[in-house]
N, C-alpha and C positions, 0 to 999 in steps of 0.2 A: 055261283060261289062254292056249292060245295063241292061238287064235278071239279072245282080248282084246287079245295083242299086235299082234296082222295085223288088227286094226280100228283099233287105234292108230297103227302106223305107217301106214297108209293115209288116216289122217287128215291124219296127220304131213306123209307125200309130195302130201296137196291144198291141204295149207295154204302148203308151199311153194313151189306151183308156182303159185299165186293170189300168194303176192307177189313172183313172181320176174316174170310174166308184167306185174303191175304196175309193178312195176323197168324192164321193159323199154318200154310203154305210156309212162310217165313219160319214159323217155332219147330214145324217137323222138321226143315232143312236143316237148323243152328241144332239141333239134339240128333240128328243125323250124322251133323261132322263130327260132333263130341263122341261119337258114339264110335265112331271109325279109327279118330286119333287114341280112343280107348284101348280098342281090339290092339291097334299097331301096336304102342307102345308096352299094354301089357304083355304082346307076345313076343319080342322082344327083348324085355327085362326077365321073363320066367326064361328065355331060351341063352339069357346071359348066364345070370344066376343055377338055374337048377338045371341047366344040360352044361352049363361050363363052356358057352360057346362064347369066346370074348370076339370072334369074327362078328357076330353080328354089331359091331361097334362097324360100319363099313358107311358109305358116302351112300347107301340104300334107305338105311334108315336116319341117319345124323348128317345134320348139314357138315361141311366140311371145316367150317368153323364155330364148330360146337363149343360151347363155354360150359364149364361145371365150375358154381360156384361155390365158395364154403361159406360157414354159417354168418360170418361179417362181411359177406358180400364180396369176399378177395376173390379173384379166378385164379382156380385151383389148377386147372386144367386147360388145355384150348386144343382145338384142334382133335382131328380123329385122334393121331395117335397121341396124345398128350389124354382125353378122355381116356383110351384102352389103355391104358396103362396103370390107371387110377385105379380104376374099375379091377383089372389083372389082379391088382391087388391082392383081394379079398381069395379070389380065385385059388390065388397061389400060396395063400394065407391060410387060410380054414381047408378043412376036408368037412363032409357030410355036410357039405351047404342045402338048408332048405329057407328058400326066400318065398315068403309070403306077402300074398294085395292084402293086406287089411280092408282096404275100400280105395276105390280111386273117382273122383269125380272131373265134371269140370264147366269151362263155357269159352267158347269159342276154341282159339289155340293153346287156352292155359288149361293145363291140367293140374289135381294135386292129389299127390297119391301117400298113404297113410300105408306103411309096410313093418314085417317083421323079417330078422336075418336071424339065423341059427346055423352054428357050425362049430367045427372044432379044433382050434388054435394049435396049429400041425407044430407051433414049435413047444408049445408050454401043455399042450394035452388037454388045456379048460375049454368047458364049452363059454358058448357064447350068446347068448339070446337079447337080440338088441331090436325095439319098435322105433320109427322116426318117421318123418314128414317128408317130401319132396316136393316141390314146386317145378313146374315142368311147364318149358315153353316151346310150340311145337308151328311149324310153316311148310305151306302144302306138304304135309304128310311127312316131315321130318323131325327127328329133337333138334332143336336148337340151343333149348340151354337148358341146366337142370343148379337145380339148388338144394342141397341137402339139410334135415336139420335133425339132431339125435344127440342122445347123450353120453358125449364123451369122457366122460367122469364113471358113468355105468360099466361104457366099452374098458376102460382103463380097470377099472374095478375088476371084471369080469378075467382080466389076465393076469392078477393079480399084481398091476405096477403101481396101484394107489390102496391101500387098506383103509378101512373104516374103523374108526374109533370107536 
């Protein structure tokens, strides 16, 4: 009987160390992808932003039906060039853009990145210092959709088209 127990639990203690091992095999790979869709996408966003390169909006890194959403879930944008153009925007808007990761985290293909914009409103002169959110959905290794959220009343503020009382 005991010879039966002491085969038993050594069975016991292989079976669990085969799915603990596998538990663990599985959490490097899932923080492996997160970790790659990071690199991409932040190098990327810094190579839009602060090198001024709206090419990288290209069918490399964004699916070709990329959706950007705004902050009541309307799509603002679709498509590459309907996204670069959005994006051109800011580009062509500000001078001395400096776009900052606050943090960016995630799991699996969702990212969400915590950023700051600063630059200087090439037609009215005012600078601009605006923090917001992104929710970012990303498929083998492309954006797929991104969602914006920040405040608009700030941005407006900061151009002077809305004054505080």
């Amino acid at each position: 009987m005991k010879k039966l127990l002491v085969i038993v639990l050594a069975l016991s203690a292989f079976t669990v160390n085969a799915q603990s091992k596998k538990e663990c095999e599985d959490l490097l790979k899932a923080e492996k992808h997160v970790a790659e869709n990071i690199k991409m996408y932040t190098g990327v966003w810094d190579k839009i932003f602060n090198q001024r390169d709206i090419d990288q909006v290209n069918d490399k890194n964004f699916a070709t039906d990329v959706v950007l959403l705004g902050q009541k879930e309307n799509i603002r944008s679709q498509g590459i060039e309907g996204f670069k153009k959005s994006f051109n925007y800011y580009l062509t808007t500000f001078s001395d853009i400096k776009f900052t990761f606050i943090d960016v985290w995630g799991h699996g293909d969702k990212l969400v990145k915590h950023w700051n914009f600063k630059g200087t409103h090439t037609a009215t002169g005012k600078p601009m210092n605006l923090s917001g959110v992104t929710l970012v959905k990303m498929k083998d290794g492309k954006i797929i959709e991104e969602q914006d959220f920040d405040d608009n009343l700030s941005y407006n503020q900061q151009l002077g088209q809305y004054l505080v009382k």
